[in-house]
Backbone as a ProteinNet text record, in pm:
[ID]
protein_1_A
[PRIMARY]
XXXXXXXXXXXXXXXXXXXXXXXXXXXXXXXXXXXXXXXXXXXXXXXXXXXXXXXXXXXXXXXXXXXXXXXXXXXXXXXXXXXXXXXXXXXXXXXXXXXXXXXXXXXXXXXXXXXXXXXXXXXXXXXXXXXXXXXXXXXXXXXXXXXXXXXXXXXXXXXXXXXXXXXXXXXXXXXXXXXXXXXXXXXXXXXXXXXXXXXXXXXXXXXXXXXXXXXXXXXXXXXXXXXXXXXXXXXXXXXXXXXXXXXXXXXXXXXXXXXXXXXXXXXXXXXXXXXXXXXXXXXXXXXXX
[TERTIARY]
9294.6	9341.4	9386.7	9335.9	9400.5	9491.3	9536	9698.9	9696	9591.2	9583.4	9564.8	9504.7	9500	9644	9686.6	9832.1	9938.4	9944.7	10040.8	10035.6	9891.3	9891.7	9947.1	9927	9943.7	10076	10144.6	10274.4	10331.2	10256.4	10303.3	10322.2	10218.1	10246.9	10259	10329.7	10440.1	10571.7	10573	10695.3	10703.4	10585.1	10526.9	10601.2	10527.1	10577.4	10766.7	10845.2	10983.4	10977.8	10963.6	10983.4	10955.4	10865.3	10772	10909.2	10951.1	11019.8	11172	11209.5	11329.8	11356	11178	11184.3	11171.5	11142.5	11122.1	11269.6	11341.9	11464.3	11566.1	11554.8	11674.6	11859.4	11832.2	11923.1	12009.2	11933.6	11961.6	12040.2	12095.8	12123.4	12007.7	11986	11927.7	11940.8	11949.1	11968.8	11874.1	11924.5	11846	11772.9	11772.6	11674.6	11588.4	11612.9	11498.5	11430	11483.7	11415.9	11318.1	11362.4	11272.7	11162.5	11163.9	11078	10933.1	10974.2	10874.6	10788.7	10800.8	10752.8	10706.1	10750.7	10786.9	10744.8	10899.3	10956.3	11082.5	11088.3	11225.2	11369.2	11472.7	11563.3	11664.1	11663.8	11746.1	11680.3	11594.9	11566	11504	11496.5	11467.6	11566.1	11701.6	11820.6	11737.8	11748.5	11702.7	11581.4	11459.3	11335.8	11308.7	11401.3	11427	11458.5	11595.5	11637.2	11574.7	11533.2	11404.4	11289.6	11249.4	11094.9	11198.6	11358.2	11360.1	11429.5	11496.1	11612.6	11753.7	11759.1	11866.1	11864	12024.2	12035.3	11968.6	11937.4	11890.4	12009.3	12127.1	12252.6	12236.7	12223.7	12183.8	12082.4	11968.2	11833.3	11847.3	11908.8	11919	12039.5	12135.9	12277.8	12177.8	12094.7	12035.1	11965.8	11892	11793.5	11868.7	11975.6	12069.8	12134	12145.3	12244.1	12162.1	12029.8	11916.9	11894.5	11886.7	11860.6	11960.8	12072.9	12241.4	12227.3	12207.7	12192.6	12071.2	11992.6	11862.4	11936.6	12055.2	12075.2	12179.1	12227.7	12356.3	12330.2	12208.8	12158.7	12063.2	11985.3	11871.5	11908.4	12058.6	12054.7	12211.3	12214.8	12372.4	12447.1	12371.4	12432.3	12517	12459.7	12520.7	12652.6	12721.9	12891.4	12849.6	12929.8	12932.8	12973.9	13054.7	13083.1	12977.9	12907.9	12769.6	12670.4	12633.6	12543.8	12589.1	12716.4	12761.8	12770.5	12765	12749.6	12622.3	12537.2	12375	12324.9	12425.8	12378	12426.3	12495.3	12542.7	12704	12777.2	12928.7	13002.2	13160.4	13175	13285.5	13301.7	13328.9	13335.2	13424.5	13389.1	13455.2	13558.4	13624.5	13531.2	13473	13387.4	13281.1	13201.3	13059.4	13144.9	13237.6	13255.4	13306.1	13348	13400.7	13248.1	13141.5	13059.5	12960.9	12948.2	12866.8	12935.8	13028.8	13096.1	13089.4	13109.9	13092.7	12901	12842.2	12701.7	12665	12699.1	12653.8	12702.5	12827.9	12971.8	12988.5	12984	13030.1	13026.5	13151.8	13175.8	13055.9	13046.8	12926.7	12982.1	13119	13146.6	13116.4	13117.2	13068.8	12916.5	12844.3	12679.1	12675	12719.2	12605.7	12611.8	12758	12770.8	12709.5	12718.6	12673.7	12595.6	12462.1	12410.3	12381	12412.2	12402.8	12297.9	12166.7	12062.8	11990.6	11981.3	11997.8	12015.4	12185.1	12226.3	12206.7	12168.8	12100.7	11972.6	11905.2	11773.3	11775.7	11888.3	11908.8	11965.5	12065.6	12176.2	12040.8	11942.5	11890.9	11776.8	11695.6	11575	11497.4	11381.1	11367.4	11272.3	11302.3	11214.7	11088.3	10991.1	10872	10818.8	10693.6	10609	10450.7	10468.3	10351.3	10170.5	10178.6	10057.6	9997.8	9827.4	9764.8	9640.2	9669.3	9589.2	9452.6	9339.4	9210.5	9251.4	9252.1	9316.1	9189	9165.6	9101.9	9047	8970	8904.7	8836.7	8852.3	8771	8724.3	8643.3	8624.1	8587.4	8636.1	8678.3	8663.8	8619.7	8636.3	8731.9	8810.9	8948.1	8935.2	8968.6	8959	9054.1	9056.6	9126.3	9223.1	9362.4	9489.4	9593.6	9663.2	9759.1	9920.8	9965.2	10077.6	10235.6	10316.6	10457.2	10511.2	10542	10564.1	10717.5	10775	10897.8	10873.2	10862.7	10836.2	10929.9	10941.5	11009.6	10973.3	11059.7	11049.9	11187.4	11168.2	11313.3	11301.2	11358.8	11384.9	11300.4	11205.3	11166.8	11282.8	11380.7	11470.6	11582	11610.6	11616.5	11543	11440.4	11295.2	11351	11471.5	11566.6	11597.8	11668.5	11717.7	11685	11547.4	11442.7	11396.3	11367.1	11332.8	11423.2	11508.6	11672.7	11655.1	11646.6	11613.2	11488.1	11437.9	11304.4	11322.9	11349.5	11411.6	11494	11574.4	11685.2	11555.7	11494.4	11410.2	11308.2	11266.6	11196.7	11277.1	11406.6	11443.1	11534	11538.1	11592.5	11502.6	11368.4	11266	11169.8	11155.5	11111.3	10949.9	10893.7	10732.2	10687.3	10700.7	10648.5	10725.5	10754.7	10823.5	10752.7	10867.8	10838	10730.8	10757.3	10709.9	10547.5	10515.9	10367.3	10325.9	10368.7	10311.6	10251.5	10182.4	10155.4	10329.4	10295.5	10415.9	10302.3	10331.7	10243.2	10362.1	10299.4	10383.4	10247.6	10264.7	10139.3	10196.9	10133.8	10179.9	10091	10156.3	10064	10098.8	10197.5	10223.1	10275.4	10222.5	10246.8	10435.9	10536.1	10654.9	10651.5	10596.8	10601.6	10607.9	10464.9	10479.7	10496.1	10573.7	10597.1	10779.3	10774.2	10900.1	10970.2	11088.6	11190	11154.7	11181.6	11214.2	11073.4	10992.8	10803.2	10759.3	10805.4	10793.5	10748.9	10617	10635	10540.7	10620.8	10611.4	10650	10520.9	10528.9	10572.1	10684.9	10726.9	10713.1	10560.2	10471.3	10492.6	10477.3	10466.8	10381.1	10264.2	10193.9	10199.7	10136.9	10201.1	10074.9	10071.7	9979.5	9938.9	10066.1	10025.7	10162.7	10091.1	10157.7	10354.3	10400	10529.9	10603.8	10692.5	10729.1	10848.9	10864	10931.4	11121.8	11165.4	11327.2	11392	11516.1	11597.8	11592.3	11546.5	11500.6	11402.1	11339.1	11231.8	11102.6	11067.8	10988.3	10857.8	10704.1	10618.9	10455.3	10379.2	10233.1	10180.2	10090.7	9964.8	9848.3	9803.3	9650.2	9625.6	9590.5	9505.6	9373.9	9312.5	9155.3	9082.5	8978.9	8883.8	8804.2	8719.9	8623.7	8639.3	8618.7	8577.8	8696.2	8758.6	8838.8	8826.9	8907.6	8893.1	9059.8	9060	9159.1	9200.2	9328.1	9407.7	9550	9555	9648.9	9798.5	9885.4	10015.8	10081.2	10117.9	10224.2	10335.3	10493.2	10578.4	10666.2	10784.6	10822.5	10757.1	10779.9	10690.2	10761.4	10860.4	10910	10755.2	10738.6	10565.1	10460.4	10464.4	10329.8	10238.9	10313.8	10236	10131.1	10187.5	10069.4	9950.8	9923.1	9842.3	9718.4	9801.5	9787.5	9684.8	9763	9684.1	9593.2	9580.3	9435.6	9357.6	9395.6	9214.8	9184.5	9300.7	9216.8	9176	9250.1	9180.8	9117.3	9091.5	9010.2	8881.4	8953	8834.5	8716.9	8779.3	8707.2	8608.4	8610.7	8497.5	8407.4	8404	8354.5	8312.3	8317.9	8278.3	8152.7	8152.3	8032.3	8092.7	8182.3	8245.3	8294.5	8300.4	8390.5	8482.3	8564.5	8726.9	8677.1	8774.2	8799.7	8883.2	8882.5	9021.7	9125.4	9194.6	9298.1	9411.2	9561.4	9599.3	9571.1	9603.1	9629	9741.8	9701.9	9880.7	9856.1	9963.8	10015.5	10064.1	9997.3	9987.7	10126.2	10236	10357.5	10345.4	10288.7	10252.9	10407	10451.8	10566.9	10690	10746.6	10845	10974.5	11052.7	11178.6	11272.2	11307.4	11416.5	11427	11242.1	11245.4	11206.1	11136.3	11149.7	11189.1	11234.6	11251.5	11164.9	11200.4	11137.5	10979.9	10999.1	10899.3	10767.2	10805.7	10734.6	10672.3	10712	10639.4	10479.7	10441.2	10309.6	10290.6	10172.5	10137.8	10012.2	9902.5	9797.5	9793.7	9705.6	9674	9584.7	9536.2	9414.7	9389.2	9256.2	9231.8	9114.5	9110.6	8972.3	8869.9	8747.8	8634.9	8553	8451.3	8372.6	8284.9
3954.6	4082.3	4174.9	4297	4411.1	4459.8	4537.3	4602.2	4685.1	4798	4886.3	4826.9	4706.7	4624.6	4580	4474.4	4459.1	4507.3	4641.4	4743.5	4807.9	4822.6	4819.1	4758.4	4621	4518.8	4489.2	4511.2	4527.1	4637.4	4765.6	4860.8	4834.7	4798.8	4735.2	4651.1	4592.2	4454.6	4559.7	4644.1	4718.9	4761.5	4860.5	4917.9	4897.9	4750.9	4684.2	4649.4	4687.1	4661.2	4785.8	4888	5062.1	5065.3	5017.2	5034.6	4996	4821.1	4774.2	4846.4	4900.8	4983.4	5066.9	5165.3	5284.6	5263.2	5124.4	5064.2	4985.8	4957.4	4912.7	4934.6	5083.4	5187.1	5169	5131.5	5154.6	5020.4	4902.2	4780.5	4689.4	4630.4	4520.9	4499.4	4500	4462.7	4381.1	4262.9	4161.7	4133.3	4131.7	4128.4	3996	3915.9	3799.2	3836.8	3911.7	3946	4096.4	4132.9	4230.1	4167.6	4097.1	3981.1	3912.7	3897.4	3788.9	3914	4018.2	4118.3	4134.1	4121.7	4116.3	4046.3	3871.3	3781.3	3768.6	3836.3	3800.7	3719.4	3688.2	3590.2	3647.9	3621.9	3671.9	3648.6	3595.8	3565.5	3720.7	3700.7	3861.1	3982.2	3976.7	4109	4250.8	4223.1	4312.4	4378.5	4329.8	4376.4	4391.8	4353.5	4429.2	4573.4	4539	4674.3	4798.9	4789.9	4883.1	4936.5	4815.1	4899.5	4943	4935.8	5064	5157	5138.4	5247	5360.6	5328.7	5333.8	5345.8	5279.2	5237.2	5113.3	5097.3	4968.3	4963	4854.2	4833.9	4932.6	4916.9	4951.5	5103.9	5151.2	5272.3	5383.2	5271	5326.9	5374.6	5267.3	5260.6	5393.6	5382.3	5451.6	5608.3	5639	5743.4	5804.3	5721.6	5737.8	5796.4	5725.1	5714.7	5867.5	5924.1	6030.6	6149.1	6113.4	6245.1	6224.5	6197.1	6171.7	6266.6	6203.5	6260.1	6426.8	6468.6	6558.5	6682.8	6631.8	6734.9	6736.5	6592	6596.4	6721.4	6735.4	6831.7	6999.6	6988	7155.8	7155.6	7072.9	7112.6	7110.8	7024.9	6944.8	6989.5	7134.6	7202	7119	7108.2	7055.7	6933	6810.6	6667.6	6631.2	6604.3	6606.2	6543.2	6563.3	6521.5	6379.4	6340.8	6192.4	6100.4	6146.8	6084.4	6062.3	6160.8	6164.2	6072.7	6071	5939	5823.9	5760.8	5695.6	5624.5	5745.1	5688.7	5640	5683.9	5678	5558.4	5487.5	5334.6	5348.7	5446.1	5479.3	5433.1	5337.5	5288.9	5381	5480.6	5646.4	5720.2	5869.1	5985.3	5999.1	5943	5915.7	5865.6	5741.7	5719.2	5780.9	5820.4	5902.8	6016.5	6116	6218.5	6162.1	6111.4	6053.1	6008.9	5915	5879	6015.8	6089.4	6276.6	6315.6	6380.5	6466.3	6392.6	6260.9	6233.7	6199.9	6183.1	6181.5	6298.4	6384.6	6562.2	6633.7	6634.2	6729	6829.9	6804.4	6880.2	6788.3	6834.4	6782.8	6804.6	6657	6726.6	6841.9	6882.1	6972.7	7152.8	7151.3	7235.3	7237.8	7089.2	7085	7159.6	7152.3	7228	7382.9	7449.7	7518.2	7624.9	7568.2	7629.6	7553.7	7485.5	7340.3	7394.1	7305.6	7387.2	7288.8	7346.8	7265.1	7234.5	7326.7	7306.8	7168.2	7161.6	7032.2	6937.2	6921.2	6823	6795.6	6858.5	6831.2	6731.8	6758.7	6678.6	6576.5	6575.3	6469.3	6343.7	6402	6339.6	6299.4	6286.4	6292.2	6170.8	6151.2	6028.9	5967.3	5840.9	5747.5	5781.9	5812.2	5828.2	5693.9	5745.1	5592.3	5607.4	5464.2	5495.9	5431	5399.3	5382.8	5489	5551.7	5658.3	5573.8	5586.9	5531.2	5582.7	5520.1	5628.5	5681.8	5789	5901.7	5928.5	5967.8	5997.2	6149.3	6164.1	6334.3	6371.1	6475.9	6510.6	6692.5	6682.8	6883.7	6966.3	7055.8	7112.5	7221.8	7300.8	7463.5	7507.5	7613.7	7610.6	7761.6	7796.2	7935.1	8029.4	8145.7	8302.7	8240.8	8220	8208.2	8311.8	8383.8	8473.1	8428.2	8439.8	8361.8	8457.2	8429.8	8538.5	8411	8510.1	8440.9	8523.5	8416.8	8439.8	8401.8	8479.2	8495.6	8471.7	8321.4	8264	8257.9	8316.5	8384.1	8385.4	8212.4	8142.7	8030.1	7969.2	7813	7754.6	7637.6	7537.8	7449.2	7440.5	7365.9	7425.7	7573.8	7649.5	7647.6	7613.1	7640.2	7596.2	7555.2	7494.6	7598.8	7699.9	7775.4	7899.7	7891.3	7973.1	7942.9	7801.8	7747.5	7729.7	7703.8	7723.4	7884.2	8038.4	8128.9	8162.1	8095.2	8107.9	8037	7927.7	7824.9	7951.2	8037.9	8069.8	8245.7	8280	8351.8	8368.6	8206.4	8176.4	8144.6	8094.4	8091.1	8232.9	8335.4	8431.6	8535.5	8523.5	8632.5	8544.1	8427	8391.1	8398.4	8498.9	8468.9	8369.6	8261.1	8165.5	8043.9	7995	7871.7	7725.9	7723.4	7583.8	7455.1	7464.7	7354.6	7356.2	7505.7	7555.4	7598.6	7629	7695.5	7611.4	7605.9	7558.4	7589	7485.4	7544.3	7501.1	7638.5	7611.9	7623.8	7641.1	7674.3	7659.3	7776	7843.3	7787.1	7727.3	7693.1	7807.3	7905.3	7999.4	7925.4	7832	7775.3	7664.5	7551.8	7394.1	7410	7381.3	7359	7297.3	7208.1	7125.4	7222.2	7314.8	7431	7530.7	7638.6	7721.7	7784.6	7877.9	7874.9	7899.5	7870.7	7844	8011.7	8142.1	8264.7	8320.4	8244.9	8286.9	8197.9	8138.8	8011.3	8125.7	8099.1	8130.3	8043.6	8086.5	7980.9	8085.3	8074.9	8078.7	7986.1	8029.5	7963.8	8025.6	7942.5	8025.7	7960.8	8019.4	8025.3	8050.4	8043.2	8078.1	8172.8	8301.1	8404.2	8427.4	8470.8	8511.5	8712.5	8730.3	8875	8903.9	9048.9	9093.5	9097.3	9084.1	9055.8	9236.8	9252.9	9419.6	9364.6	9475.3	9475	9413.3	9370.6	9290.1	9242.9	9234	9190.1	9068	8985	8881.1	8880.2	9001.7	8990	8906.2	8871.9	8770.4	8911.6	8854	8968.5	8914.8	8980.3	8968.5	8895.2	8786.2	8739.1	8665	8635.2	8543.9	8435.5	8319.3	8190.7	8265.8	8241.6	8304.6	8156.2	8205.7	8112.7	8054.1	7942.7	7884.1	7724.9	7724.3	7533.4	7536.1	7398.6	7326.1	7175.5	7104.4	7008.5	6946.2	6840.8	6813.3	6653.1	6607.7	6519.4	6536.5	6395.2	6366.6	6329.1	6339.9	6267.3	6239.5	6096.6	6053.2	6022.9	6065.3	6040.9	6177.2	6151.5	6261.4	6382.9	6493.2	6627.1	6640.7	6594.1	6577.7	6543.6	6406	6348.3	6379.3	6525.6	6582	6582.6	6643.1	6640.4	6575.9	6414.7	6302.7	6337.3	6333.8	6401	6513.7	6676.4	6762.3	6732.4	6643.4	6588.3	6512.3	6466.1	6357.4	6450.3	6543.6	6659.1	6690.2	6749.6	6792.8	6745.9	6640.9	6563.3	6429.3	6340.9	6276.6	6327.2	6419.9	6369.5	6530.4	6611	6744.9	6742.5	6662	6655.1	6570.3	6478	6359.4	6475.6	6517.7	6577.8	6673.7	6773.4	6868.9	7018.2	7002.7	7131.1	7256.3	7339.1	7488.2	7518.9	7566	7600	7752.8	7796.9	7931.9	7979.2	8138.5	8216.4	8205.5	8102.8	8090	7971.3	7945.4	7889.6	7773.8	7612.8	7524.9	7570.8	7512.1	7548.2	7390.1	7378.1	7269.2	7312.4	7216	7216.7	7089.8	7145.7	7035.1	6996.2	6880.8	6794.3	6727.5	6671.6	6592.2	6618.8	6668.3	6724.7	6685.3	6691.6	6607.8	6656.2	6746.1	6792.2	6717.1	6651.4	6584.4	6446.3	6403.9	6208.6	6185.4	6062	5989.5	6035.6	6024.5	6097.7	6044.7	5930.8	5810.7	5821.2	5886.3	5883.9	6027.8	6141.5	6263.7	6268.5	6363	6364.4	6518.1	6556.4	6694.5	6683.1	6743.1	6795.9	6889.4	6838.6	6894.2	6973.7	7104.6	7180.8	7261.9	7207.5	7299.2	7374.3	7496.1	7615.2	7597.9	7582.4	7541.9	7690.8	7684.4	7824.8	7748.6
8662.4	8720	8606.8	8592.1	8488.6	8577.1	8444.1	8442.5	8520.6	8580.9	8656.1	8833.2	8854.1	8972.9	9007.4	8895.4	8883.5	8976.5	8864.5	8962.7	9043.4	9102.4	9238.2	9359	9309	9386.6	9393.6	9282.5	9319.8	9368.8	9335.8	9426.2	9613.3	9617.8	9781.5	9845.7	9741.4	9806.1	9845.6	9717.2	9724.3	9870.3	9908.5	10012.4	10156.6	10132	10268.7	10248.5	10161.6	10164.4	10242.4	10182.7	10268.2	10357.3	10391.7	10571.7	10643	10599.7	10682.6	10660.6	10602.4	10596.3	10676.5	10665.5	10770	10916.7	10963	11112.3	11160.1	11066	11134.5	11000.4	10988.8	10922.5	11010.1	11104.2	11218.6	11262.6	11200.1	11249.5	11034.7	11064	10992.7	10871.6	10776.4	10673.7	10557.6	10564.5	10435	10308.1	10246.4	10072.2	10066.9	10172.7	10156.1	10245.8	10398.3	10503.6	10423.2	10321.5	10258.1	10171.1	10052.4	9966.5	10043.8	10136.2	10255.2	10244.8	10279.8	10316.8	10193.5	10101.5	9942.4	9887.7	9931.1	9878	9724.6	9743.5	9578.6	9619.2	9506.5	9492	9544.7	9643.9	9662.4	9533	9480.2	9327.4	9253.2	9241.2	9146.5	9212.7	9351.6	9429.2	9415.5	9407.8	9384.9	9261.9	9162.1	9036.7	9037.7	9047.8	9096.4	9175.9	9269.2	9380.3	9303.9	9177.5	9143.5	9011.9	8918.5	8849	8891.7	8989.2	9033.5	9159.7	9196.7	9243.9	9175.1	9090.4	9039.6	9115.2	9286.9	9306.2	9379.7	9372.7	9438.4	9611.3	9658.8	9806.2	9900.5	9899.4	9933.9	9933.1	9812	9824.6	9867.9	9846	9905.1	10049.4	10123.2	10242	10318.5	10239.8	10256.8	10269	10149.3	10123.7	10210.4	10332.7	10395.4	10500.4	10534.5	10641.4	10656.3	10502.9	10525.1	10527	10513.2	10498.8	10645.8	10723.4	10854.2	10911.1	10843.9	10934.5	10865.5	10788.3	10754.3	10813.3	10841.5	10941.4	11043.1	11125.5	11250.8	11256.4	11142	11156.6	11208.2	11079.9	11099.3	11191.1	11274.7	11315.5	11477.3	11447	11645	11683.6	11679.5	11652.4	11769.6	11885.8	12011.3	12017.5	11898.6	11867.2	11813.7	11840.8	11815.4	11665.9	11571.8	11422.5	11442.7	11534.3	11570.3	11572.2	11699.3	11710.9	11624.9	11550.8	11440.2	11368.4	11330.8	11251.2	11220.4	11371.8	11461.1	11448.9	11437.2	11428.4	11300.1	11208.4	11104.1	11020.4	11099.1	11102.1	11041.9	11061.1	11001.1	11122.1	11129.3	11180	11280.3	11262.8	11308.5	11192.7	11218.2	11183	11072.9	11048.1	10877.2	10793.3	10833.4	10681.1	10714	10819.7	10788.1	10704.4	10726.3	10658.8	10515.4	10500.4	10336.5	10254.1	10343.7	10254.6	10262.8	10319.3	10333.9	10178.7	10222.5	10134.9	9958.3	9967	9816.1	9783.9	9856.1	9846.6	9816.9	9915.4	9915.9	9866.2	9827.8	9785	9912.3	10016.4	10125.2	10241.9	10343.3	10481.3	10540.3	10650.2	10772.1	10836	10823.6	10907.3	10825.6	10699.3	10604.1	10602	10601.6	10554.5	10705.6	10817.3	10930.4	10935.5	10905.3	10911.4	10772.4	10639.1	10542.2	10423.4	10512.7	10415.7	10261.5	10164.8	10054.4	10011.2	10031.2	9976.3	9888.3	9805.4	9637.2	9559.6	9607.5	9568.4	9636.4	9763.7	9834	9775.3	9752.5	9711.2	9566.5	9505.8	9405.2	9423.4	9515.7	9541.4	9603.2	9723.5	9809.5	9755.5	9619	9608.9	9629.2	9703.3	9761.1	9587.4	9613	9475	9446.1	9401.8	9372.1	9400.8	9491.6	9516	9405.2	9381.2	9308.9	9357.3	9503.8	9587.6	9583.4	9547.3	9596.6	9673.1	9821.5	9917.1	9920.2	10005.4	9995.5	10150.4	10172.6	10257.9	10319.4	10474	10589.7	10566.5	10554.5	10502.1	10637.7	10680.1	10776	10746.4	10796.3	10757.4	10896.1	10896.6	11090.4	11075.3	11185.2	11210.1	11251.1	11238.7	11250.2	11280.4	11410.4	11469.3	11396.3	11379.9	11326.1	11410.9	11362.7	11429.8	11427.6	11469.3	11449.8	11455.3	11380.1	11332.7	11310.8	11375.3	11282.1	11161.2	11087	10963.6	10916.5	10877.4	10749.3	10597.4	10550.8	10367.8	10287.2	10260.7	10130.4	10023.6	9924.8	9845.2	9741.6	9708.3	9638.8	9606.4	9535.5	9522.1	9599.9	9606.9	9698.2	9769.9	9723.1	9724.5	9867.1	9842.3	9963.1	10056.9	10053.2	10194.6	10351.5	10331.6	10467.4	10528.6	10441.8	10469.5	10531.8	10517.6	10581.5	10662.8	10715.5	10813.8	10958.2	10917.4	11015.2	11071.3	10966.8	11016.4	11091.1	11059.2	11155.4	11294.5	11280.5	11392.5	11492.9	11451.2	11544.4	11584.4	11480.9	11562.6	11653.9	11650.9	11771.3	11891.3	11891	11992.2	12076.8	11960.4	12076.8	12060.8	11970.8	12069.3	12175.2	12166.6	12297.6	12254.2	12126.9	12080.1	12065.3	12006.3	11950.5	11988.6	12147.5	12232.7	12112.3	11990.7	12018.4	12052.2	12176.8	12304.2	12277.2	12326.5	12304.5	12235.9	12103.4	12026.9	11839.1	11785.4	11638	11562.2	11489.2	11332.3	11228.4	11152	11054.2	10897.6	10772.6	10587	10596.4	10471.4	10398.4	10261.1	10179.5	10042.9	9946	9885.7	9824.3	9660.7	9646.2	9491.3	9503.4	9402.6	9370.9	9294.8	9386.5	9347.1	9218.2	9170.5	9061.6	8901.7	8926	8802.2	8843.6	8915.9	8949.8	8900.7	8833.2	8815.6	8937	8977.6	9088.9	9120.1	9106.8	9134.3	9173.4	9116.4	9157.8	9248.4	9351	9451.7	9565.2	9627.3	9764.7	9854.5	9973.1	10113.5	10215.5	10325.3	10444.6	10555.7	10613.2	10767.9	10884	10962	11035.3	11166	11278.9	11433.3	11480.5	11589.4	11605.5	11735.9	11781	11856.2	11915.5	12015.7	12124.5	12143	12053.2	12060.3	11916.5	11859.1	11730.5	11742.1	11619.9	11675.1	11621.7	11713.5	11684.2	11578.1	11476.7	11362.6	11408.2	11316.7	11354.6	11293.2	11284.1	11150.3	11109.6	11167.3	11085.6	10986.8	10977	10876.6	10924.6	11016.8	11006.9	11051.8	11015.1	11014.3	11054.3	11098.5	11153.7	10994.2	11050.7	10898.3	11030.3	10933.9	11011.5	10914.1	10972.4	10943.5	10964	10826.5	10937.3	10923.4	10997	11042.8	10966.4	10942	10862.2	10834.2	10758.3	10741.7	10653.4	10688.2	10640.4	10623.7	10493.9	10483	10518.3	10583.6	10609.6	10646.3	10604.9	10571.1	10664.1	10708	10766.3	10674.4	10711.4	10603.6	10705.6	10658.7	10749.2	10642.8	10732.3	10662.1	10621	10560	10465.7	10412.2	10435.6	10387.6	10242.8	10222.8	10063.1	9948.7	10032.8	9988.9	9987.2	10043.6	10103	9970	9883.4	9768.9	9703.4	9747.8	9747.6	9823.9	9904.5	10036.9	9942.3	9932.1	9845	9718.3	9654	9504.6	9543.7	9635.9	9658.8	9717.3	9789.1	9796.2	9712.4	9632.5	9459.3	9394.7	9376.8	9253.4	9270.5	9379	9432.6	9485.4	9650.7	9748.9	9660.7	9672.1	9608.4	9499	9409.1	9260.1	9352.3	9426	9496.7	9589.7	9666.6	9799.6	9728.4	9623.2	9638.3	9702.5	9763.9	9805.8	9726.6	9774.7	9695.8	9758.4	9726.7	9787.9	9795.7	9912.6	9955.8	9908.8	9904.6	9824.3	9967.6	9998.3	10099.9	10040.5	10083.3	10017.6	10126.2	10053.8	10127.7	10248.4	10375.3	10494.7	10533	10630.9	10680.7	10812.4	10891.1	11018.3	11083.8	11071.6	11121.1	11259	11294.6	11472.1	11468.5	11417	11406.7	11310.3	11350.4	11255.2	11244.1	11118.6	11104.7	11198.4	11255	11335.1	11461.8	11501.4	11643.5	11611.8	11493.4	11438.8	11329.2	11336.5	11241	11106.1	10947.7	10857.9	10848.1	10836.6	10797.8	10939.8	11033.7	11123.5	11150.3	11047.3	11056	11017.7	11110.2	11113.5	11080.6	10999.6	10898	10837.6	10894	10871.6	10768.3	10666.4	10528.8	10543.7	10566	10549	10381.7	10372.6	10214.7	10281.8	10242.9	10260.3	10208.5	10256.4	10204.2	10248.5	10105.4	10138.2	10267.2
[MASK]
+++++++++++++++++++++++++++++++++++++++++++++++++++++++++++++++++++++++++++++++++++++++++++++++++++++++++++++++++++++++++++++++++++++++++++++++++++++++++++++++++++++++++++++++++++++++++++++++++++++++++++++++++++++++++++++++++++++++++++++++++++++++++++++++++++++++++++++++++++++++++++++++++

């Protein structure tokens, strides 16, 4: 076996530790029923775990727990901060808020009201996986869509914060229900090389008729129509990127195709505000001439 098979193969032993993390996040987890899933040695799994994650199991987990509690805060205003806490395996509302605030540097009762996400994004950053799967390609016609859009135009790291405003303008103009309607992000730039102040992102709705001008800023664009190539992602949209980089630089030299002057968007079916992270579902579209 070479070195490049190798670490594969240990990449998804790893794999299957995460899977099983993200399926019973909620329940009891022991460092030997974790080791079992891998089978690696429970004597040196602790320390295996934390060199390819760089944290401890304890923490990995704690981490997952509080990014969860954290969407629940801003996204689910209705949920008592108790409860959320609750869910998030805190044995009440003293230590969920004690272990928040030193994880995040702010109260759940501060993160809902004024999430400062910046530093979340740093505080929260999930481990880098190093599996690149062979990914499901499909290529589709994709009708002229008409969309209201909010134009971010900041930090990637902020993009919450735009999304929350968009969130509250669909629900009190009543255009774009949620229930029935697409969510789309237009990625017009790769976060990775983009300087922070030259970042932009669309947070799109899809609308049945033009939207009249309003202080939210949000404004008329179009999906237009034509062939697309497209990829499923499951999981974290943090990860999407993985997804992203395998049209380009996999399936695309391999395919014979030409790209369109359109940016990649993302079609959100499953979204963190209504599942579990690990269980989001997000359609990758790239523009094909």
């Amino acid at each position: 076996m070479d070195d490049k098979t190798a670490s594969a193969a240990y990449a998804m032993r790893f794999d299957r530790v995460f899977d099983y993390i993200d399926q019973h996040l909620f329940k009891p987890l022991s460092v030997d029923e974790l080791s079992k899933q891998a089978n690696f040695s429970r004597f040196h799994f602790q320390r295996q775990f934390s060199a390819y994650t760089g944290l401890s199991t304890t923490r990995y987990i704690r981490l997952l727990r509080l990014r969860k509690a954290s969407y629940q805060l801003v996204f689910q205003e209705r949920r008592s901060i108790t409860d959320i806490g609750l869910d998030a395996g805190f044995e009440n509302a003293e230590s969920f808020s004690r272990a928040f605030k030193k994880c995040i540097g702010q109260t759940p009762t501060q993160f809902r009201k004024h999430p400062a996400w910046q530093p979340w994004n740093e505080r929260m950053l999930l481990p880098k996986r190093l599996r690149s799967p062979r990914m499901n390609v499909t290529i589709v016609d994709f009708s002229e869509t008409l969309v209201a859009a909010l134009e971010h135009r900041a930090s990637p790291s902020l993009l919450m914060d735009t999304v929350r405003k968009f969130i509250t303008w669909r629900k009190q103009s009543g255009l774009s229900p949620i229930i029935s309607s697409r969510t789309f992000g237009i990625a017009y730039d790769d976060p990775t090389n983009t300087p922070t102040d030259s970042f932009r992102f669309d947070v799109c709705g899809e609308v049945k008729q033009l939207v009249p001008a309003n202080l939210h800023g949000v404004v008329n664009k179009q999906i237009p129509e034509g062939r697309y190539a497209v990829v499923r992602h499951i999981g974290s949209t943090d990860r999407i990127s993985d997804s992203v980089y395998y049209l380009y630089r996999e399936w695309l030299p391999e395919s014979g195709e030409e790209l369109r002057e359109f940016p990649v968007f993302f079609h959100y079916i499953k979204r963190v505000s209504e599942t579990a992270e690990h269980e989001q579902v997000t359609d990758v579209y790239l523009p094909l001439v």
